[in-house]
N, C-alpha and C positions, 0 to 999 in steps of 0.2 A: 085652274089657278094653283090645284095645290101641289103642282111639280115645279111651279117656280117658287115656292116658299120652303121644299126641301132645303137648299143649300145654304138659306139664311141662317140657322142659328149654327154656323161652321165654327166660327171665330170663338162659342161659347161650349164646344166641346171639348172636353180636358186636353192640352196639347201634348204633342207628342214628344216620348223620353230622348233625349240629345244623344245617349248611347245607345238605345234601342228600339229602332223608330220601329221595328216588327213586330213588339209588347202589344198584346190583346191588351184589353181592356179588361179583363179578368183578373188578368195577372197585373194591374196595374195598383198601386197602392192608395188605400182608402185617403180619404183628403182626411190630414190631421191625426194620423194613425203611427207619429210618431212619438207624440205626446199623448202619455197613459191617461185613462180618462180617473177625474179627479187630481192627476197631479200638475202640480205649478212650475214655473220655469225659475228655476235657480240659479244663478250667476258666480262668478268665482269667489264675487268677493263673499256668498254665503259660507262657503265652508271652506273652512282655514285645518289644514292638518298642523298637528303637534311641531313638525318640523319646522312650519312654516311659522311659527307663534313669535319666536324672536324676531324675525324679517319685518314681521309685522308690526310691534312694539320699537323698532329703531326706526320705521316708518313715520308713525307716529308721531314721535320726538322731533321727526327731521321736519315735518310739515310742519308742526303746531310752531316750532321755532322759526321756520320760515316763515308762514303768516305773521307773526309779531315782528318780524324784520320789515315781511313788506310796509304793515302799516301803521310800521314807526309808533309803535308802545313800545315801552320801555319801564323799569322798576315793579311799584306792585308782589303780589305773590309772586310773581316768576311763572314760568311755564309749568314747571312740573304741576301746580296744582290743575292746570288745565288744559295737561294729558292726562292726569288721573280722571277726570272730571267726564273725558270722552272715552276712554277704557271703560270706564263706570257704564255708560249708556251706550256701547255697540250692540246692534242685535244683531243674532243672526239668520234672520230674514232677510229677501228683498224688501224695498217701500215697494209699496204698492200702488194703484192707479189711484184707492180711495186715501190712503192717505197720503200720498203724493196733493192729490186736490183737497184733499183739508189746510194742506200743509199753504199748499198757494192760495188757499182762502186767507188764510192768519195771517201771512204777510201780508197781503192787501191790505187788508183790515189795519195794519200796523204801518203800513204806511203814508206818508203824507199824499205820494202820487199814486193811488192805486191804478188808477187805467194806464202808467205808463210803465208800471209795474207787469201787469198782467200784458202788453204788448209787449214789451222784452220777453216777456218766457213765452210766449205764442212765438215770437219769432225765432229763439233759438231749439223751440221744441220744433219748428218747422225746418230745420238744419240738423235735426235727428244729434243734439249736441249730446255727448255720452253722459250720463249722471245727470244729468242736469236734473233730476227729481229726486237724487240723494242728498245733492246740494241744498236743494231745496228747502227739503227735510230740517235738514241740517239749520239752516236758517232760520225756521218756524218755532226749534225748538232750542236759538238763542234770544229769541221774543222772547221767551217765558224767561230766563235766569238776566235779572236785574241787575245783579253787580257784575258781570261776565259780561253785561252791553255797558255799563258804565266805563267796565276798565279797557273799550276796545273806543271808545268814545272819546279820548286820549289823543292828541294830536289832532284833533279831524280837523280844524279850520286849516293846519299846515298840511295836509293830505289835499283837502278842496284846493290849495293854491296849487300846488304840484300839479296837480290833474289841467287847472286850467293852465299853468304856462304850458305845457304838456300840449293842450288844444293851440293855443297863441302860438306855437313856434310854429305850428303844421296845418292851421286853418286862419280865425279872423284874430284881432286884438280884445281883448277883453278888458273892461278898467277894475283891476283886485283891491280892494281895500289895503289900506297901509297896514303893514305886520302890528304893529301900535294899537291902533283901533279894533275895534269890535264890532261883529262883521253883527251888521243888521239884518232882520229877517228876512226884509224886503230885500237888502244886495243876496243872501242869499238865495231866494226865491228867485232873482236876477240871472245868479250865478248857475244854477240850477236848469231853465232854460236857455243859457247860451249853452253849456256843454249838452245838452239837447240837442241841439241843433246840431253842433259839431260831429256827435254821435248818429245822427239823422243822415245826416251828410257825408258821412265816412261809410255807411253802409250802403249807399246810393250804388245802382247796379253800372260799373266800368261800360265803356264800349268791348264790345268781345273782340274787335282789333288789338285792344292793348291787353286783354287779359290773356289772350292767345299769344301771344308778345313774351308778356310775365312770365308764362308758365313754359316759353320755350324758353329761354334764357335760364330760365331755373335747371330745366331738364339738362339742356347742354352744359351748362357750367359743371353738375355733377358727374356727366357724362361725355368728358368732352373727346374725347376717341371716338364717339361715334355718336356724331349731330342726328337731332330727329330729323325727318324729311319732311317738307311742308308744302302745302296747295297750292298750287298758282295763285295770283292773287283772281284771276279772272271769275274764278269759285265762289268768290266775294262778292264779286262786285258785277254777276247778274244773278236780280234778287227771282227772276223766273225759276233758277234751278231750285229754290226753297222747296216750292211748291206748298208754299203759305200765303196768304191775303197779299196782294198788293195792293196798295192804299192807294184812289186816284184811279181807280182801270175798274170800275165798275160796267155791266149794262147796260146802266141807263142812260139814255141820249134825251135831248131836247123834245124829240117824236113820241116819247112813250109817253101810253094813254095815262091818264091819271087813275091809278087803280080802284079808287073811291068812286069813280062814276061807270065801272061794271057790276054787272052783276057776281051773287056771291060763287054761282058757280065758276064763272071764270076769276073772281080773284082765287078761288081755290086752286084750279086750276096753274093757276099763272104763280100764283105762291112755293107752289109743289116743286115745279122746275125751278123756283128761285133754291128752293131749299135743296136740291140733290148739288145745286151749284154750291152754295154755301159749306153743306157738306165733305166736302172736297178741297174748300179752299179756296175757292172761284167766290169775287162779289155778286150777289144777281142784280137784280133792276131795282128793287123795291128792298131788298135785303144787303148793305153795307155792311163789312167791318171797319170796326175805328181804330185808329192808330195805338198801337201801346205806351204805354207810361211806365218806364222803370220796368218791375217784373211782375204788372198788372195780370188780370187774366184778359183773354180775348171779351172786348165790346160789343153788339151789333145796333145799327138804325133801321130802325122798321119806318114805313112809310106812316105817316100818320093819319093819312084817312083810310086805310085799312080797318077791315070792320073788327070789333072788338072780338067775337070769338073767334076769329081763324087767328088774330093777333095772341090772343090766349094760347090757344095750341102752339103758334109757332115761337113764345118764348119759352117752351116747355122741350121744345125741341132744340136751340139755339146752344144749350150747353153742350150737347152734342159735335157741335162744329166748335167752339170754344175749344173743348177739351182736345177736338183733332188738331188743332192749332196749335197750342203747349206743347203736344208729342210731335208732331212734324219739325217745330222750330228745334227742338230736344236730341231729334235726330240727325238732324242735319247740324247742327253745333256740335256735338260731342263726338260726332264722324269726322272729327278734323283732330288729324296725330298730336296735336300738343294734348288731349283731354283725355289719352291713358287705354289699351287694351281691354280693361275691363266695363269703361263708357264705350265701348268699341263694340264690346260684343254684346251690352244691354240695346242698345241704339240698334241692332241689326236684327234682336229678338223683338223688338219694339215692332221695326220696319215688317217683321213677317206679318206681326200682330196685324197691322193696317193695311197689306195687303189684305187680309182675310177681310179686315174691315170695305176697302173697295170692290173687292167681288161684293158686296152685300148691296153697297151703292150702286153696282151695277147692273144688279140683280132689280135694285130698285126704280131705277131708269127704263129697264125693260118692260116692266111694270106699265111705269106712266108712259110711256110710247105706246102702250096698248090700250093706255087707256081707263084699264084698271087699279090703278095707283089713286087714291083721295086720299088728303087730309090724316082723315082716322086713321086710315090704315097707316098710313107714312109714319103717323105715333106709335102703332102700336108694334112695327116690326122694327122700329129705330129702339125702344126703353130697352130689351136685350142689352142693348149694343151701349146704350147708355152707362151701365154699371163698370162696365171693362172699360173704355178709355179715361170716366172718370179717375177708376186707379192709375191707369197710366199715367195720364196726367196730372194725377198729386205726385207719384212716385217720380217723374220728370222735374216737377217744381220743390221737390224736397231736397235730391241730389243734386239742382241749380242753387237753390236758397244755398246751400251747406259748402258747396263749392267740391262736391266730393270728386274722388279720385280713387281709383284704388282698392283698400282693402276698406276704406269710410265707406264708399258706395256699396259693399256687398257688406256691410254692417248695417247700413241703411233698409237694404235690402232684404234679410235677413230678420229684422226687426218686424218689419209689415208682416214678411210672411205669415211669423205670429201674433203676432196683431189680429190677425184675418183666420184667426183657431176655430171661428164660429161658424165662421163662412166659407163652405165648402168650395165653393166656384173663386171664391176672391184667393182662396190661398191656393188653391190650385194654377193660377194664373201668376202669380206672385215668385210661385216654388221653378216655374220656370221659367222666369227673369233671373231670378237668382243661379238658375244652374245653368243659364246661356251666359249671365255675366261674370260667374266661379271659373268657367274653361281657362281663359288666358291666367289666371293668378294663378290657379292647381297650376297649371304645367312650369311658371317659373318657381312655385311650392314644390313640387317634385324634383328638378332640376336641385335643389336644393337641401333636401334631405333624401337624396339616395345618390345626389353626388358629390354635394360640395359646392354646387356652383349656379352663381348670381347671372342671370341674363336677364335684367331690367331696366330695360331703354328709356321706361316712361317714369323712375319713381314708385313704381305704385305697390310696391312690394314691404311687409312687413320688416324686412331686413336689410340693412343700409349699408355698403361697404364703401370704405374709406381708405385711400391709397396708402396703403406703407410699405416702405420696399422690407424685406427680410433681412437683405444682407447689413442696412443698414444694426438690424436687431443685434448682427452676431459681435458688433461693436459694441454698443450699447445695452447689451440684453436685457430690458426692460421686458415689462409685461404688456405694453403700450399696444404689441400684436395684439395680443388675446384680448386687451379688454377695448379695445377702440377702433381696432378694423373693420370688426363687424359689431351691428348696433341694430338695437332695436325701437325701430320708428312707429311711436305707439298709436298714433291715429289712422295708421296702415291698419292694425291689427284687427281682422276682422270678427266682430262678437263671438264668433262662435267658435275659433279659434284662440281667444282669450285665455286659458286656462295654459293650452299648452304655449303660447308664446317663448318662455327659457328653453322649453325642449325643443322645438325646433330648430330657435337660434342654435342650442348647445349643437345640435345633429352636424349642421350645417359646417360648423365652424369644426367639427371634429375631423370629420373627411377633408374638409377642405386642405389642412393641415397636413394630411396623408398625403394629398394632391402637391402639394408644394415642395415635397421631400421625393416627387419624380415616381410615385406609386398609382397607378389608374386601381381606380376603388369602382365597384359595381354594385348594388345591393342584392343580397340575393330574393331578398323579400320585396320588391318594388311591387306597386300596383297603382292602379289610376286611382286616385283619388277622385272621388264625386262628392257634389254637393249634396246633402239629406238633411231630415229633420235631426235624424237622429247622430248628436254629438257624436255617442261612443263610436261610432265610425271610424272618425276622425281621431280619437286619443288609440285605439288600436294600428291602427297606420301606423300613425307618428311613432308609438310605443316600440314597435318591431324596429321601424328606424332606427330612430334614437339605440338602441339596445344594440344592433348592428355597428353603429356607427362609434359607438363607446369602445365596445370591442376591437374593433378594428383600431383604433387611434393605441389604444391601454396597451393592445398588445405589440405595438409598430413603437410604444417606449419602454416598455417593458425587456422583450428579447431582442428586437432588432438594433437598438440605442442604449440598451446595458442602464437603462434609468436608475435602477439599484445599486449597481454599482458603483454610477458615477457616486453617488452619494453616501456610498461607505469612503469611499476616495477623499471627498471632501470634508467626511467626519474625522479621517484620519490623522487629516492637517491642520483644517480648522478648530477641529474641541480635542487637539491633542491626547490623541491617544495610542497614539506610536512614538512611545514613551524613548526608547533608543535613539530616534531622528532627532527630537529635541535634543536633544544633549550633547551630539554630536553637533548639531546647529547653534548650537547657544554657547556653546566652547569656541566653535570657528569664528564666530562673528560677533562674539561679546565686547573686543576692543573695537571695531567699528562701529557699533550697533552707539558706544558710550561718545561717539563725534557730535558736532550739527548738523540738525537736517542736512545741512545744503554742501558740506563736506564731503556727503556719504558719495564714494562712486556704486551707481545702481548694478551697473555691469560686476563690480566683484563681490557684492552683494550675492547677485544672481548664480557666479561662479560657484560660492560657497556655498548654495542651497542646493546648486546642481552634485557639490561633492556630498554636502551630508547625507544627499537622498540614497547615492551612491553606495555611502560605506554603510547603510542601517537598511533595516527590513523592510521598509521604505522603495528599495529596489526591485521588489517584486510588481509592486502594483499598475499594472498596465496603463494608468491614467497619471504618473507622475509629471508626467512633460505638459502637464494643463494648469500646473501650478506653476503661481509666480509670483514675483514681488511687488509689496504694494505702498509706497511712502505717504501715507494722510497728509494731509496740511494742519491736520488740526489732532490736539490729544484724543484722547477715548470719551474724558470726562466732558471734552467743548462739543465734542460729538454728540452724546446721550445729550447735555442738557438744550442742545438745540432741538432733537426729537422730541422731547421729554417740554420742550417751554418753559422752562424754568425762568423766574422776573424777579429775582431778585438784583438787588443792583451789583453786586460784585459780577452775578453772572452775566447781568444784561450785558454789563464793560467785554465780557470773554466772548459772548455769542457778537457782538457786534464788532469785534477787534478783526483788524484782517489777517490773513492766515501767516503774513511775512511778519506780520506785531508781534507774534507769539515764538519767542526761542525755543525751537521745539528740538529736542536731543533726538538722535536715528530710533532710540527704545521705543519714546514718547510717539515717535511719526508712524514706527513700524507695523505692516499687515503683511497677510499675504492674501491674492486675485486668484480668481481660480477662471480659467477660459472655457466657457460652454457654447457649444456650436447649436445651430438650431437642428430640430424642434428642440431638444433637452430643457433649449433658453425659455420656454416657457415655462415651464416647473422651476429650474434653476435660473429666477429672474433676477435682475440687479437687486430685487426689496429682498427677495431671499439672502442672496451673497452679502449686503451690508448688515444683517441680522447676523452671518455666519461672522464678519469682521468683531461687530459688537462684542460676539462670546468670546474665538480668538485673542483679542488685544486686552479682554478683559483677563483671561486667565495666561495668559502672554508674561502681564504684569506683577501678578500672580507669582509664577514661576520665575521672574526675575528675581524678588522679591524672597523669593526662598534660597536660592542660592548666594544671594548678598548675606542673608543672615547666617549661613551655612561658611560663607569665608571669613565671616566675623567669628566661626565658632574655631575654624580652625587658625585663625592667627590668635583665638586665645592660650592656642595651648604653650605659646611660646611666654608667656607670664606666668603657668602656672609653674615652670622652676625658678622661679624667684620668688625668695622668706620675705614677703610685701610687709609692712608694717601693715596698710591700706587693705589686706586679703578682705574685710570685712565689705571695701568699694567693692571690691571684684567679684567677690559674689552676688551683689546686686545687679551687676553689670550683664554675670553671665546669667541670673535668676530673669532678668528682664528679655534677655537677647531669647534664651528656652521656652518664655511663654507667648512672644514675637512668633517665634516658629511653630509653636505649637498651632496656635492662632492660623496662620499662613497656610499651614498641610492642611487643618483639619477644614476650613474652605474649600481649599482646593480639593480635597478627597470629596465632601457634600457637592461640589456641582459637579465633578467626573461620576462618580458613583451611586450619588443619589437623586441627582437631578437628570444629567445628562443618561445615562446608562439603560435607565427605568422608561427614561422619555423616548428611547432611539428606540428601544424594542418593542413599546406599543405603534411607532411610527409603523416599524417593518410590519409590524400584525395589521394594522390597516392598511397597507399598501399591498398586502397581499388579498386582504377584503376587499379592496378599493374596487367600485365597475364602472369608475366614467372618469378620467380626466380630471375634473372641477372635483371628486372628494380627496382625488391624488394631491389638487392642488391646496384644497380644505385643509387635511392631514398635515401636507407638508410645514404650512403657516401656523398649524395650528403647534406643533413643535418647536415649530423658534419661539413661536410664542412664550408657551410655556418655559423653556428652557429660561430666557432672557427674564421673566418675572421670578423664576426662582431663584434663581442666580440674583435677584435684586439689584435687575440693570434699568426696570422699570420704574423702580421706586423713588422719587426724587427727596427723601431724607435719607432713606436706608443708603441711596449712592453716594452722599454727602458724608453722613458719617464715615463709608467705608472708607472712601478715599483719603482721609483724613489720617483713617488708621496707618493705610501704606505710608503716608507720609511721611508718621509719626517713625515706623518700622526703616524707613529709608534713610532717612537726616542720622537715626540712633546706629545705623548702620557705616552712614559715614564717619560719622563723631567716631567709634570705633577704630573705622582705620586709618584714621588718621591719628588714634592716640598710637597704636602699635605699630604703625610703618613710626612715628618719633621714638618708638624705644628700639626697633631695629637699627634707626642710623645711628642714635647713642651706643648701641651693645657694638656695632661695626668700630667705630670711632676709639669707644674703647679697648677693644682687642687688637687694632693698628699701634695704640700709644702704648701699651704695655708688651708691644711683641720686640723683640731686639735684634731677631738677625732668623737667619734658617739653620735648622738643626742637620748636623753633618754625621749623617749613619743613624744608629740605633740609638735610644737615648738612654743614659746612664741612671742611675739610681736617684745623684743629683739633681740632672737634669730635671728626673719625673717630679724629684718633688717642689723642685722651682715652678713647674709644672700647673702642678696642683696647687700650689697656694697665687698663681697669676692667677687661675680662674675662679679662686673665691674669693679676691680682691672684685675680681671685676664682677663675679655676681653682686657682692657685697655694694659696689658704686653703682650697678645698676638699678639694685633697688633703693638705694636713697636716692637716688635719681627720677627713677617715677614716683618716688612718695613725695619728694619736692616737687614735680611736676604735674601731681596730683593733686598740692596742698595749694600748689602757685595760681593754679587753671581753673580750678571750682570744679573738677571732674564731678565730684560728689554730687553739689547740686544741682548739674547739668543733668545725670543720672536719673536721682533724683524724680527731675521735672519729666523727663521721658515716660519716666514710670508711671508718673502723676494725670497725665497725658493720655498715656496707651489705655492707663486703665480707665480714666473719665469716660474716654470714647467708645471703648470696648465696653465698658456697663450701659452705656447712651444705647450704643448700638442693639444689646441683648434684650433692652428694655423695650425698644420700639419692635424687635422681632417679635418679643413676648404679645404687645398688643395688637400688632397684624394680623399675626396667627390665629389671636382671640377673635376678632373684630372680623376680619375681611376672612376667615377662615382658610389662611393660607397654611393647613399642617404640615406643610413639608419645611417650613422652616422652623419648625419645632425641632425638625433632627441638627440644624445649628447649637441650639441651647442646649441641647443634650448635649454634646458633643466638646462643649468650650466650656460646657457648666457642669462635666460628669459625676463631679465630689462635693457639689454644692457650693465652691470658692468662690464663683461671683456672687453667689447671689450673698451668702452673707456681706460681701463687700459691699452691694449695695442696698442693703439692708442699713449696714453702717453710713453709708455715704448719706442716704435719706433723710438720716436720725441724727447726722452732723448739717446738714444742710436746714432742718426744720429748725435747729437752735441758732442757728447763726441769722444777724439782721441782711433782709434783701438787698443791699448794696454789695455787700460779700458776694452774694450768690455766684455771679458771672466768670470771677477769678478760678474758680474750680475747674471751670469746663474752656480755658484758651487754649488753643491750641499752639504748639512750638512750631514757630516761623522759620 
């Protein structure tokens, strides 16, 4: 007998390696030999690097605020106290299996329904739900803080009503207490088991007709270029192919003896063949399966006058064919194409498993054909075999409970395997499910970080790609490519792949990019990925990847795309610093630029930026023909404060006005577009280019602004040969118009030279650091950034006040020429009326001094002329109030940089105050202004600081 019990324990010899079925046994690795002994299993969320600590902190925030959105609190302390509160208590441990179950003891304990408590986490711990023991945690230990469940205690009758109309729209009708009323304990308690039920009932197992339905319709709609292929229906619908229980086809017929009036050798006997049938699948005579219910486990009927101890034995045995039941049905369900490559390839390591398992049955039928098969022994060569389908069969009804797919089933999977650290044979049996059901994911994982490219027919892949055409991009060049074509599907992600999930994505999407601009990418470092205990495996792979894959992309924008260069290109034009182009531009196009919007022709526009670039050093730059014109709808100022959210009411009227409400001058409309082609448009995206507009039309304005004051300085010079009585106006006029400018350069010089200048050359030093893309793209954001906050484009006072200032600087600019174009047409007017004819030849002695005394008449009338027109106009107080104005707001403005710079530690706008306060003149100004404003009663106040409309 003992050559036919050789081959029985086959099924329970370590199986063999899927890449190396030649591997002795020697060389085969210790079960659990990948986890050091004494060390624990660490998870990503344990250890957080320095870099990642921000991520984590805006994480934070974003949750804690969305839970109070979901349910509906409001007022209270507000969130921040509690995100401090969970900052305060993060550990960084795992929970653990004991206090995970301490943790689900205290909820019970604390709740009203504890058994339906603990059957919701039994059942989502039987769907292997991820966290769900952090959660937990997390739960147990808002039992303990009192006022933290009072303030979440907030709304809940109107949460309870949600929840059920929520049931009532998609199950039965419910009757909800009137909003009015006060819901009693009893409706509660009412209410309480109907969404019970609802719940009860929504988790009810589908017919696998429709869920196999469901999940093609999902897959093709993702994938609609290339529909799954699907079974005949006949696969269906004959239940003999299962080769599971058929209910109703039993052996027993009317003829069979009644087992209870043999003896016990032949009920043994007769039991033994019932059970090698059972074992297989087959009903016997005496031995039935019962129909299932939902996602019961397999039933059996035993005959009831069967004698009490062979019925002992044989319910000892009976889980045995149960459990081949689960796995056969597991098989043949998840071997059907809508349920994923990876249920594909565990379902066929399954199927080997039960082969082994049937030679063992058939080893045992040889047996009882000889005769030497009893009872005993039937028990004792089947409990082996006992322990290993058991697991299969939970690991079957985990991945059906959970509905997995995917990269969830080898998470699933993955998790036993450890699970099973203790038990040498369980994880050994385990480690090669997981690495029969790893093959099909590794190979669409490879395909994908060492080329680029997505081939997932079934979904079941951590990485999601979403149709966007490119060319559309080179329109629009958003960033919409890079951040949403490809995506990361987070219940794909397999646990032990968790850590590196961004590097992969990142890998993938870097080649891919290379791939799309017509470049075949290879890796040089590729190798097959295998499953193991051991992570670092897998972070070295990936690492090589990735690290390849950075390179490759950095260096295909770097030298083959002139990435740098575009972008001194765009510095050139945008943050003005081709200082000759402007000038030349701003002269061409300054009478047009002073039209309406809607006046302007774009085409002569464009002409003229085609010549200025022309005549200035501008003409070198390889990249000038990708600039071009660009007419806003909206000023600078309706711009920011719409970024910005600004609610005040003046602005809410600006932000909601439409863009035709707004008379907008060619100055006010004007940008310039710069044209990036792909890839570049990923770096150089639309949120980049309107940051670059922001700076541009800010210091655009800027530069207007200085040359208005600049023609106001030189049409003074035409007053100063006239003896003014009023000289003392004119000095105020030209003292006010010099510290306008002064003001005006010394801005503009702080954000060319001390903002922008300092900011461009740490960009270039980390772009020559930079080794992957995303810090290219980091750096580059993180430059506008910077730029735009110091330039206080960010700030919504500091923007208020400036603007105010230009205003102030603009109107005083016009008032200006408009007083000196009326003493030019007077000083015209008068040298017409005084002149009497043309002088014929050389002029005589008298002539010259006829001469001479016409033109000191007529200076003479010209300055009583403006000193009347000085005395008539209120020039003085107009002046005056300019000044009164300029400086209000200019001390306003210095004051609030002062406290920024304190407060929010912005020192770079300290070099402002330096810079407009060199001699100390403002500050005593408002030193004084303080010292008049604290004596004067608060009704006064407001008059100081209006600004001139």
């Amino acid at each position: 007998m003992r050559w036919a019990l050789r081959p029985i324990p086959v099924l329970f010899l370590p199986p063999p390696p899927l890449s190396q079925p030649n591997t002795s046994a020697s060389q085969q690795r210790a079960p659990g030999g990948d986890v050091p002994p004494g060390s624990s299993r660490v998870t990503p969320a344990a250890v957080v690097s320095p870099g990642l600590a921000a991520m984590s902190e805006f994480r934070i925030h974003h949750d804690v605020n969305e839970l109070l959105s979901l349910l509906r609190v409001h007022g209270g302390e507000g969130a921040e106290v509690y995100i401090e509160l969970l900052q305060k208590n993060r550990t960084p441990y795992v929970t653990t299996n004991v206090s995970a179950h301490s943790a689900k003891v205290k909820i019970a304990e604390f709740s009203r329904t504890p058994e339906d408590f603990l059957k919701k986490y039994d059942e989502l711990k039987s769907k292997n739900t991820r966290h769900l023991d952090s959660l937990v945690y997390l739960l147990s230990k808002l039992t303990e803080d009192k006022e933290t469940l009072h303030y979440l205690q907030q709304n809940a009758k109107e949460r309870a009503e949600l929840a059920a109309n929520a049931a009532t729209s998609s199950s039965t009708n419910f009757s909800i207490p009137s909003s009015t009323s006060k819901m009693s304990l009893q409706e509660l308690e009412e209410l309480r088991k109907q969404l019970g039920s609802v719940t009860a009932n929504s988790s009810a197992q589908q017919p696998l007709e429709l869920t196999r339905k469901i999940l093609r319709d999902r897959q093709n709609k993702k994938n609609s270029g290339q529909p799954i292929p699907v079974f005949p229906s006949w696969v269906y619908e004959r239940p003999a192919l299962i080769g599971d229980f058929l209910i109703g086809t039993s052996l027993s017929t009317d003829t069979t003896v009644p087992i209870g009036t043999l003896p016990l050798a032949s009920q043994e006997s007769m039991i033994v063949e019932d059970l090698l049938y059972v074992l297989i699948g087959v009903d016997g005579r005496y031995i039935t399966a019962q129909a299932l219910v939902g996602r019961q486990n397999r039933a059996f009927s035993l005959d009831p006058n069967l004698d009490l101890s062979i019925k002992e034995l044989v319910t000892r045995i009976l889980p045995v064919a149960a459990s081949y039941s689960a796995v056969t049905r597991f098989i043949e369900e998840k071997s059907s194409f809508e349920y994923g490559q990876v249920n594909h390839a565990l379902a066929a390591a399954m199927r080997t498993l039960i082969k082994e398992y049937m030679i063992l049955i058939t080893q045992l039928e040889h047996l009882q054909r000889q005769g030497l098969l009893s009872l005993q022994k039937l028990w004792f060569y089947i409990q082996p075999t006992m322990r290993t389908l058991e697991i299969l069969a939970s690991l079957a009804t985990s991945v059906d409970k959970g509905e997995c797919m995917g990269g969830s089933t080898l998470s699933l999977l993955h998790d036993k395997t450890f699970n099973y650290t203790g038990d040498s044979q369980a994880q050994e049996l385990c480690l090669y499910l997981t690495k029969a059901a790893s093959v099909p994911y590794f190979e669409i994982l490879e395909k994908w970080i060492y080329r680029g490219i997505i081939n997932d027919p079934y979904s079941e892949f951590m990485v999601e790609e979403h149709e966007l055409q490119k060319e559309k991009i080179q329109e629009d060049y958003n960033d919409k490519y890079w951040d949403q074509r490809y995506t990361v599907v987070q219940q794909q992600i397999p646990s032990f792949l968790q850590k590196m999930a961004d590097k992969i994505l990142s890998t993938g999407k870097y080649l891919n990019v290379v791939r799309e601009c017509g470049r075949d990418v290879t890796c040089p470092v590729a190798k097959e990925v295998i499953y193991t205990l051991k992570e670092r495996a897998y972070v070295e792979q990936i690492e090589k990847a990735y690290n390849y894959a950075s390179k490759v992309l950095l260096d295909f924008l770097m030298e083959e795309k002139e990435l740098v260069a575009h972008l001194r290109s765009i510095k050139h034009y945008f943050l003005m610093d081709q200082g000759d182009f402007f000038v030349h531009f701003m002269d061409l196009t300054e009478e047009e630029l002073k039209k309406p919007v809607d006046d302007i022709i774009t085409t002569r526009l464009e002409a003229l930026l085609e010549l200025a670039l022309r005549m200035s050093t501008a003409n070198t730059d390889p990249f000038k023909d990708d600039l071009k014109i660009d007419l806003m709808p909206h000023d600078l100022i309706t711009q920011l404060l719409r970024v910005l959210a600004i609610e005040t009411k003046q602005e809410k009227a600006i932000i909601s006005a439409e863009p035709t409400e707004l008379t907008l001058s060619g100055l006010e409309a004007f940008s310039f577009d710069y044209i990036v082609k792909w890839p570049l448009s990923l770096i150089i995206n639309r949120k980049a280019l309107t940051r670059y507009q922001m700076l541009f039309r800010h210091m655009f304005y800027c530069k207007h602004v200085e040359r208005q004051l600049c023609n106001v300085w030189i049409s003074n010079k035409t007053a100063k040969q006239f003896s003014l009585h009023s000289a003392k106006w004119f000095a105020g006029a030209f003292t006010l118009r010099q510290r306008m400018l002064n003001f005006v350069q010394n801005i503009q010089y702080y954000m060319m030279f001390e903002v922008m200048e300092p900011t461009w050359h740490i960009l270039e030093k980390n772009l020559k650091l930079a080794s992957n893309i995303d810090d290219v793209l980091s750096h580059h954001t993180s430059f506008l950034d910077n730029c735009l906050k110091d330039c206080m484009l960010t700030n919504p006072e500091l923007l208020k006040i400036f603007s105010k200032l230009m205003s102030v600087c603009v109107m005083f600019t016009n008032c200006m020429q408009r007083f000196t174009q009326s003493m030019k047409l007077d000083s015209e007017m008068e040298r017409l009326s005084l002149e009497h004819g043309t002088m014929q030849g050389p002029p005589t002695e008298e002539e010259r001094a006829e001469e001479a005394a016409k033109k000191k008449l007529t200076s003479k009338l010209l300055a009583e002329h403006a000193d009347s027109l000085h005395l008539t106009s209120g020039f003085e107080a107009t002046i005056n109030k300019f000044d009164s104005n300029f400086s209000t707001h200019l001390l306003d403005l210095l004051d609030k940089l002062s406290v920024y710079s304190t407060n929010d530690c912005e020192h770079s706008m300290l070099n402002i105050i330096y810079r407009l306060d060199f001699n100390g003149f403002y500050t005593e100004r408002l030193e004084h202004m303080s010292a008049e404003r604290s004596q004067k009663v608060p009704p006064l106040l407001p008059r100081l600081a209006v600004p001139a409309q």
